[in-house]
DOTI-254325 format. One record per residue: residue in one letter; x, y, z of N, C-alpha, C, O in turn. Coordinates in pm, whole numbers, plus 50000, padded with zeros to 5 digits. Atoms other than C-alpha are relative to their C-alpha. Layout:
! residues N
aXYZXYZXYZXYZ
...
END
This chain:
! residues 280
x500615012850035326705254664174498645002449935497745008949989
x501244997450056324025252563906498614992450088498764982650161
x501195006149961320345244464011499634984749926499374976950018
x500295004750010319605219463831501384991849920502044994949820
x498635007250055322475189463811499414985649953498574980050025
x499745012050074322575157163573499964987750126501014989350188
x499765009149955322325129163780499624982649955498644978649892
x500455012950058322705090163739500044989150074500654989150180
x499735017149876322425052263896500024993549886499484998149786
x500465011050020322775020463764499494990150058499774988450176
x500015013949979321374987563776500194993749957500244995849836
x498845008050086323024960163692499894984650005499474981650117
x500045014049988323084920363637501614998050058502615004250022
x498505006349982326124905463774500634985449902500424973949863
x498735009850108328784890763571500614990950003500964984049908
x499595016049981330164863663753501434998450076501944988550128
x498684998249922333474881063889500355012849996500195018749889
x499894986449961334474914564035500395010549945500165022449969
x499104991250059336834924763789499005004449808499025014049731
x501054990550095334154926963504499315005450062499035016350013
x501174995649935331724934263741500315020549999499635029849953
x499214983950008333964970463795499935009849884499695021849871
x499684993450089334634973463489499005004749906499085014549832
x501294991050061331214977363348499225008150021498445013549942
x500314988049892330294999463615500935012349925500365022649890
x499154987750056333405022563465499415003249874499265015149847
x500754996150123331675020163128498445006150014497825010249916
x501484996649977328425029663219500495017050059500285027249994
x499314990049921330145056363466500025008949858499125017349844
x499074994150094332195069363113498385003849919498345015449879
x500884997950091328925070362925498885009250081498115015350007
x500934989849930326695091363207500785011249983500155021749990
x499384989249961329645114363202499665008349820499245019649796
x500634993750141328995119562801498895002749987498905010949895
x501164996650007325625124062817499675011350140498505013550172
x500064987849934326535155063107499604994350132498915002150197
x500344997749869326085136963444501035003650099502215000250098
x498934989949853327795155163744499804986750065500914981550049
x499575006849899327145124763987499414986149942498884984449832
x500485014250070326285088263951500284989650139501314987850206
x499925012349882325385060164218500024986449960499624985549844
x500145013650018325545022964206499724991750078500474991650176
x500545011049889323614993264396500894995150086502124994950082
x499425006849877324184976864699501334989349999501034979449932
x499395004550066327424960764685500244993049876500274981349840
x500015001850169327894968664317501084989349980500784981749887
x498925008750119331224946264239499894986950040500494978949968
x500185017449977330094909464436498365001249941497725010749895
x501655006549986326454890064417500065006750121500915011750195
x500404998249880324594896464652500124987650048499684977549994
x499315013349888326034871364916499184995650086499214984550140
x500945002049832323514873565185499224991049976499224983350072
x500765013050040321264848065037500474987950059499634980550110
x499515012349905323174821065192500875007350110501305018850101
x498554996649925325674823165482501094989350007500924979550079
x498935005250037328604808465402501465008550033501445020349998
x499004992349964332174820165528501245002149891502335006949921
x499364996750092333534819165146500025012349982501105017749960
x499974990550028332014850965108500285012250032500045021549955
x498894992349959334094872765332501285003749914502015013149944
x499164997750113336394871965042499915011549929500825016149859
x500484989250068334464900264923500265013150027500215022549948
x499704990049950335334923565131501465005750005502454998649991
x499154997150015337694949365149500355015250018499975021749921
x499514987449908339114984165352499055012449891498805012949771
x500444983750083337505019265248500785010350127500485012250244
x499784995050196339255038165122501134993549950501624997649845
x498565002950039342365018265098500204990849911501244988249851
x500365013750118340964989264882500125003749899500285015449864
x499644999550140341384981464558498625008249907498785015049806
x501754993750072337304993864441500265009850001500635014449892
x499664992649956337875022464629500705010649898500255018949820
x499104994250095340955033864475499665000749840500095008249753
x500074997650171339935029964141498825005349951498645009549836
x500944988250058336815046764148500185012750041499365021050002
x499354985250005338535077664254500805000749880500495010549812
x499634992150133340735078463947498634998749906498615007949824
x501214997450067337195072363776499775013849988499915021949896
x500264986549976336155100563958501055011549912500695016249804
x498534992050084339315121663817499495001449907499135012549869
x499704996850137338855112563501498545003949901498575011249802
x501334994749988334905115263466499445013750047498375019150015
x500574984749927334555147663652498594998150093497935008450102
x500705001949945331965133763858499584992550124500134981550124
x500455002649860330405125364216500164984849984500104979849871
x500345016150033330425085964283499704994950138500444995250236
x500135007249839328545068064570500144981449968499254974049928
x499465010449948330385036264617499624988850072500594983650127
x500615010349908328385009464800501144985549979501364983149860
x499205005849950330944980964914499554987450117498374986550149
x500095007749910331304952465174501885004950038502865003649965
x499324995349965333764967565378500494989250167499844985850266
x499265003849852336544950765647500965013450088502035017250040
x499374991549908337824976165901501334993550062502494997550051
x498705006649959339964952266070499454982950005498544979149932
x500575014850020339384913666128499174997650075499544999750190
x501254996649928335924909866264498685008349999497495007650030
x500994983850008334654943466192499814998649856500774996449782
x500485003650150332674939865851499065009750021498565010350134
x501314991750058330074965965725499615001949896500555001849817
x500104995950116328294974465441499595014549999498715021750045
x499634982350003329245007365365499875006049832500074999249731
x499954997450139328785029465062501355011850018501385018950119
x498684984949991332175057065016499035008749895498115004749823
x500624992450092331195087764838501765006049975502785006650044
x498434995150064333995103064574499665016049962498775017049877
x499944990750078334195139164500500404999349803500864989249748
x499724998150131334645148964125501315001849967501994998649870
x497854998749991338315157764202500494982450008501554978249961
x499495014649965338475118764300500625000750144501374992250193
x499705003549817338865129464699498874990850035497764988749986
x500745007349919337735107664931498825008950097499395015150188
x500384996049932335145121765094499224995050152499105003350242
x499925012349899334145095865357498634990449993497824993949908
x501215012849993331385067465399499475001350105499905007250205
x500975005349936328315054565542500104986549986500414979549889
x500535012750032327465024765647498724993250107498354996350220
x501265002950029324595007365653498944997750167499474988150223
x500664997449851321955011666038499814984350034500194976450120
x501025011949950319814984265986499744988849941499004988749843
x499135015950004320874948065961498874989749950498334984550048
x501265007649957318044926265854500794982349958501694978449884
x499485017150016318414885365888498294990449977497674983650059
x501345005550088315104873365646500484986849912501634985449870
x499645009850118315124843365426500495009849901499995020949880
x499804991450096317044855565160500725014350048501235022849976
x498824982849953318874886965345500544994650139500124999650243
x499515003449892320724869065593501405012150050502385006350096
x499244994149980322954897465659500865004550091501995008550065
x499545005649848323614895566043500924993349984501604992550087
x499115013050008325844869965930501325008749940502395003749974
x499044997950022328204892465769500525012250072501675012750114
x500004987849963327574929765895499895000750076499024994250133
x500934995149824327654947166232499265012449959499605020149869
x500854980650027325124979766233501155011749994502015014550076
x499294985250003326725011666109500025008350099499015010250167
x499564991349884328255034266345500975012449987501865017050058
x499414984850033329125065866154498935007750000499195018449946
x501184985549987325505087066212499364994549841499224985349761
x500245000850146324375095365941500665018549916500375030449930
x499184986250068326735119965714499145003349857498484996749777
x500374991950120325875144265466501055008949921501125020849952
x499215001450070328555146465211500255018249889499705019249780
x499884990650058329535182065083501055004249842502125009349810
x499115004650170330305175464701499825009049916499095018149955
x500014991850082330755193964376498345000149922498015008249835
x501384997350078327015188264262498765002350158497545000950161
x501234997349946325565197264592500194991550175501314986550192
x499965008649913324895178764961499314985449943498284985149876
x500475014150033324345140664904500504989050143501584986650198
x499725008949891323855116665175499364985149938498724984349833
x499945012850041323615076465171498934993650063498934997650180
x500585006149921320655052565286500094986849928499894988049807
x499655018350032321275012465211499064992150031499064985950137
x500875014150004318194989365118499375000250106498225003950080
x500765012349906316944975065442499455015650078498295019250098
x500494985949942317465013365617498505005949969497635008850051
x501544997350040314385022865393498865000950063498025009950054
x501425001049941311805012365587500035004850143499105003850223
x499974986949894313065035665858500355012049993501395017549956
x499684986950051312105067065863501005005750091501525014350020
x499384989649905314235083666149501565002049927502265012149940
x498674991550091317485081065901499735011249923500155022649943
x500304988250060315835098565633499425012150073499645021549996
x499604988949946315065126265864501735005950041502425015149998
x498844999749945318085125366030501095005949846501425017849843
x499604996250159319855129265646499085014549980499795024549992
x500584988950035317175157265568500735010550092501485019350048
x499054989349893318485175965935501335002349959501755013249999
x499024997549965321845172265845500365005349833501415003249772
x499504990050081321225196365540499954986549852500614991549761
x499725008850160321115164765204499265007449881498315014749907
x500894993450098319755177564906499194985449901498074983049857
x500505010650069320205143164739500204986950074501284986150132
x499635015849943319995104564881500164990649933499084985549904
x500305011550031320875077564734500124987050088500934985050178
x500335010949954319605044764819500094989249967499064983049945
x499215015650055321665012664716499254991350022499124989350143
x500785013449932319504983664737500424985649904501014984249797
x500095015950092319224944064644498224996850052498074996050174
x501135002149928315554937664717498974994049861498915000049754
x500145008450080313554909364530498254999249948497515004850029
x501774997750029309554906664368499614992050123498654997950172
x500945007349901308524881164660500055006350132499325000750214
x499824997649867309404899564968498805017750019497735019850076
x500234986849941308634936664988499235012649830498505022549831
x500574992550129308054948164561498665008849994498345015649896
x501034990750010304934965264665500065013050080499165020950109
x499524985849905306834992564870500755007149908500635019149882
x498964993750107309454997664618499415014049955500185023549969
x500364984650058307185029764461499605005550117499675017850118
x500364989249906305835038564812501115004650078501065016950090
x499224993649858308635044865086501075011549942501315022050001
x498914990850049311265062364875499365016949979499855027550018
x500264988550022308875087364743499575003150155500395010750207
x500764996849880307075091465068501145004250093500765011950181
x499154996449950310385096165215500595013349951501295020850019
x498944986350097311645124964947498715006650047499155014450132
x500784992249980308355140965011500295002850162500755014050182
x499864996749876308635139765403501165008750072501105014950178
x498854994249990311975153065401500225008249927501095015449975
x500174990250133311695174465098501385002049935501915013149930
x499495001850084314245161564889500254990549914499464981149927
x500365008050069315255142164616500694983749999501904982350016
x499495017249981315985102564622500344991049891499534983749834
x499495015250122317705079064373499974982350058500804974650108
x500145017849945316325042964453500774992949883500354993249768
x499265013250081318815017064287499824985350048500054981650163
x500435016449979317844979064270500724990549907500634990549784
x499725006250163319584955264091499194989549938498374983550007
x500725008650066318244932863813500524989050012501694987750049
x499325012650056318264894263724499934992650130499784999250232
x499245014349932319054859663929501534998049984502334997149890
x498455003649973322164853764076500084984350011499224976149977
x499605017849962323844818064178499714996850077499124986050070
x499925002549871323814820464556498384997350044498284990950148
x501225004849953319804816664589498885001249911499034997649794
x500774998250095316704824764448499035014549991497845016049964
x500654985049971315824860764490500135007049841501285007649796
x500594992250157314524879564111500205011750067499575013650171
x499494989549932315994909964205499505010049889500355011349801
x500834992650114313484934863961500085014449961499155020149902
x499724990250078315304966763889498965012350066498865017550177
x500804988049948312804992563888500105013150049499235020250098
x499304984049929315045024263983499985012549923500325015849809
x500054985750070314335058163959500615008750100501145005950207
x499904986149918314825093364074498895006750038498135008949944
x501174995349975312035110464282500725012650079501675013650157
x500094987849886311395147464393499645000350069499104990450117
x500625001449854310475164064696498815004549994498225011550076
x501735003150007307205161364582499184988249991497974986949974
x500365014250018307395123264577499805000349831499434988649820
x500674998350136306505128964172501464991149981502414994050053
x499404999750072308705106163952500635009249860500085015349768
x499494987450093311455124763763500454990549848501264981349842
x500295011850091310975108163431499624988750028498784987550117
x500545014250040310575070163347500414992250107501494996650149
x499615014549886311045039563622500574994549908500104992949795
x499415011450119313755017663467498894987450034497954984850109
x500755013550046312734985463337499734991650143499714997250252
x500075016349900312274951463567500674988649972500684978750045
x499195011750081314354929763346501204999849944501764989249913
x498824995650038317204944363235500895008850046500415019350089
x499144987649955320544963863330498955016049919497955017049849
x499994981850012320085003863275500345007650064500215007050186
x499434989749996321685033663268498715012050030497945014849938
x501034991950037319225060663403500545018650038500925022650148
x499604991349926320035095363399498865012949954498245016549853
x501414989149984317635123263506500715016650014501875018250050
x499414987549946318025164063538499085002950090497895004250063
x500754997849908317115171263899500065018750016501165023749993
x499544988249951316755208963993499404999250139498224996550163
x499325001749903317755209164316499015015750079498605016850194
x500714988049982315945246364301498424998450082497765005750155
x501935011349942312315224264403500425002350123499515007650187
x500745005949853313235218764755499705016150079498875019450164
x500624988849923313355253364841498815005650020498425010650126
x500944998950003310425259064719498694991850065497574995450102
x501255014449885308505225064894500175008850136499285014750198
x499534996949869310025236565179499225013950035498775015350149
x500804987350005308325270965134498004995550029497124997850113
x501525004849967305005253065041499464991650092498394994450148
x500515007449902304855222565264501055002550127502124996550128
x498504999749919307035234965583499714988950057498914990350149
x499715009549863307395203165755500975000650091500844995250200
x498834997749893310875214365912499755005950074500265002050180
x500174993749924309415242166077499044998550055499045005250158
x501115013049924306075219566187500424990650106499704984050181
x499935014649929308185195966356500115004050122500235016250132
x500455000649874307835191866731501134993250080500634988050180
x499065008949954311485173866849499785001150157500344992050218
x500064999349875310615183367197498854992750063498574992250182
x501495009249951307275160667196500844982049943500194971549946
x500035010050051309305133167052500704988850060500744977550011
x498985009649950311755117167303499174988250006499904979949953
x500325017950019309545081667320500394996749940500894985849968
x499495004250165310645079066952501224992250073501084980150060
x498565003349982314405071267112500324991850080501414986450061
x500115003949908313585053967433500274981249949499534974349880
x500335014250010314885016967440498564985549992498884973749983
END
């Protein structure tokens, strides 16, 4: 595996129905893969609105099994036919009752390699999400793919650090971080926690946000996604605030060994001073 791999996210306006919504995701997908990217992520349930803005029991409609669903399945022949990694973010039904928002991750072969889903539940004006999701209850996995380890953190998780450790321990090289998150709530964290997280953990992070106004409320959902090293440093340009984009960066992957050399925080840490951290 080379050091330094192609990687990409989008963000995206929504279209108005699932089946373009997919399908411009596959075009975007088809066009990172020409321009040489090995992996490629997409926002917080990429193929609905974001639903959570209201609660309403129409929007259970949205959901749908990983890996056996229809999204699912068809971004593995993506995968196939792209040659590249794909993290999957979803509204996922397990059985009737059991709802999560989960992201799948796809090998480049188009195996399944399995999902996360999402810790930490928040129920805010505007992210009523309690209403659809129970808290994730797969850990937190770290995904052993053709461009490398890549593990998953989902929007709201962000603003806790004990996943992104937890992801760093369990070996990630890369995270991505699916989000929907709007200018009135939280937009002045957006550049701090991600990097501050890739630096603390000493690797690198793909924050995805999507752009635009949807139907369901009134959340300006402002884009803004990049890729950061584990030096916190942006790796190139911050997409826009106003528009879809395609962003794709070359990470070398070769950096963390070296952070890791210069700043050891793994071998600093103290887990035996820390049980309060866990304590109900």
């Amino acid at each position: 595996m080379a050091d330094v791999v192609r990687a990409a996210l989008v963000q995206a306006t929504w279209t108005g129905d699932t089946e373009s919504m997919v399908a411009k995701h596959e075009e975007h997908a088809r066009e990172a893969a020409r321009r040489g990217a090995r992996v490629i992520g997409f926002q917080e349930v990429f193929n609905s609105p974001y639903f959570c803005q209201v609660q309403e029991p129409e929007h259970y409609r949205w959901a749908e099994p990983v890996p056996d669903g229809p999204t699912v399945r068809r971004m593995r022949e993506l995968a196939r036919e792209t040659g590249m990694v794909i993290v999957v973010p979803v509204f996922e039904v397990e059985q009737p009752g059991f709802y999560y928002n989960t992201a799948a991750v796809i090998d480049a072969d188009g195996s399944y390699l399995g999902k996360y889903r999402k810790h930490h539940i928040p129920q805010l004006k505007g992210f009523y999400e309690k209403y659809y999701f129970r808290p994730g209850n797969l850990g937190w996995p770290v995904f052993d793919t053709a461009v490398g380890k890549v593990g998953v953190y989902i929007c709201y998780d962000r603003h806790f650090p004990e996943g992104w450790r937890q992801l760093g321990l369990n070996g990630a090289q890369l995270v991505y971080n699916p989000s929907a998150t709007h200018r009135g709530l939280s937009s002045h964290l957006w550049r701090l926690e991600q990097p501050a997280a890739a630096v603390a953990n000493e690797y690198f992070v793909a924050a995805i946000n999507r752009v635009g106004h949807e139907e369901y409320g009134d959340n300006d959902f402002y884009g803004t996604s990049y890729f950061v090293d584990p030096r916190g440093q942006f790796v190139g340009d911050v997409a826009g605030d106003s528009k879809e984009e395609l962003v794709v960066r070359d990470l070398d992957l070769g950096l963390i060994e070296l952070v890791r050399q210069q700043w050891a925080f793994y071998r600093d840490r103290r887990p035996e001073a820390y049980e309060g951290l866990v304590r109900p």
